[in-house]
VOPAGU-2260 file (C-alpha; in pm, 1 decimal, decimal comma):
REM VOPAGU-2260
SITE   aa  ch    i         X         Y         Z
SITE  UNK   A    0    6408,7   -9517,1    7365,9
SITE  UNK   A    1    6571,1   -9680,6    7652,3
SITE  UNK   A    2    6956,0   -9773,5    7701,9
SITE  UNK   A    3    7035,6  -10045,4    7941,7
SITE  UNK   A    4    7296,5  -10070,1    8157,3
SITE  UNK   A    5    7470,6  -10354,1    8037,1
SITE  UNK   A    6    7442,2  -10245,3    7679,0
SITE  UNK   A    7    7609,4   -9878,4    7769,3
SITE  UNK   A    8    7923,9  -10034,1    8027,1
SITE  UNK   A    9    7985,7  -10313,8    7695,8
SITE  UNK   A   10    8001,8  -10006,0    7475,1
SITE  UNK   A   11    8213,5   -9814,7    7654,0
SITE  UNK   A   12    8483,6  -10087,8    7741,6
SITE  UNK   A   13    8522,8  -10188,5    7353,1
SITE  UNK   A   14    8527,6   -9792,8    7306,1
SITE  UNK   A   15    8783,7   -9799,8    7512,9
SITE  UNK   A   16    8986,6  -10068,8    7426,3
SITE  UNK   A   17    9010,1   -9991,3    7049,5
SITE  UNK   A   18    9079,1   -9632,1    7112,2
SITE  UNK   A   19    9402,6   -9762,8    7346,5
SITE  UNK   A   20    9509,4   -9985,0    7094,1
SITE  UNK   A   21    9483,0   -9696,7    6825,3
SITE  UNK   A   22    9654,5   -9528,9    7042,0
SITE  UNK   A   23    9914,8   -9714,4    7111,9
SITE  UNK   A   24    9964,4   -9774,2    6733,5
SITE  UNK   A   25    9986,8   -9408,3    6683,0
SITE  UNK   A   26   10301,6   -9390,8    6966,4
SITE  UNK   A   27   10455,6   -9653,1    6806,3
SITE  UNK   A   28   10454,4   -9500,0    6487,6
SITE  UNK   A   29   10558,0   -9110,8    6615,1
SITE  UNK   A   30   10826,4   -9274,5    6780,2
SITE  UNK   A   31   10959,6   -9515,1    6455,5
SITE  UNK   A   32   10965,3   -9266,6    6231,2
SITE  UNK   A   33   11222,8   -9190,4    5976,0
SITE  UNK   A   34   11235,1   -8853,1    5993,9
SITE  UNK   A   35   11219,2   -8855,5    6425,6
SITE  UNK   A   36   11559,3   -9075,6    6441,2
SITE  UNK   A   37   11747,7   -8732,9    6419,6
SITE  UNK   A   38   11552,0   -8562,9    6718,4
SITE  UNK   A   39   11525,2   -8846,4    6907,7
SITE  UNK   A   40   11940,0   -8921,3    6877,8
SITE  UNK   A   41   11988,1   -8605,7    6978,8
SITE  UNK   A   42   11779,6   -8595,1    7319,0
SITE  UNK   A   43   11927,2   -8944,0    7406,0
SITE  UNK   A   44   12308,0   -8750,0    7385,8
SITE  UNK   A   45   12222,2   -8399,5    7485,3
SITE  UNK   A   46   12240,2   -8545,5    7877,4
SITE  UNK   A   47   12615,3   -8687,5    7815,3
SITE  UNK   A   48   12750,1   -8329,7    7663,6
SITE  UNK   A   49   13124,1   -8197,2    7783,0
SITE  UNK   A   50   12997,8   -7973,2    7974,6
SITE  UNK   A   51   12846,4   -8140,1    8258,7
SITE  UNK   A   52   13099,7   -8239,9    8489,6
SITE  UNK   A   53   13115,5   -8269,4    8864,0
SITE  UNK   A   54   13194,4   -7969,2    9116,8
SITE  UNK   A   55   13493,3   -7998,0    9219,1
């Protein structure tokens, strides 16, 4: 059994595309959550706490 070339570099790029778009659907869905909203709130404020001021 042979493979060709063309056959294996056609395979691999729609590999790869679907497995970036599944991905990518998989991020998008971690990061709309329900249940993330809390955690993600909290990372976006943790950087403007009291406590970090300037030297003076």
């Amino acid at each position: 059994m042979t493979v060709e070339h063309d056959f294996l570099v056609g395979f691999s790029k729609s590999f790869g595309l679907f497995y970036l778009i599944a991905l990518s659907i998989g991020v998008l869905i971690y990061a709309y959550w329900p249940s993330n909203r809390k955690r993600f709130d909290h990372a976006a404020q943790s950087i403007l706490t009291k406590e970090d001021k300037p030297w003076v």
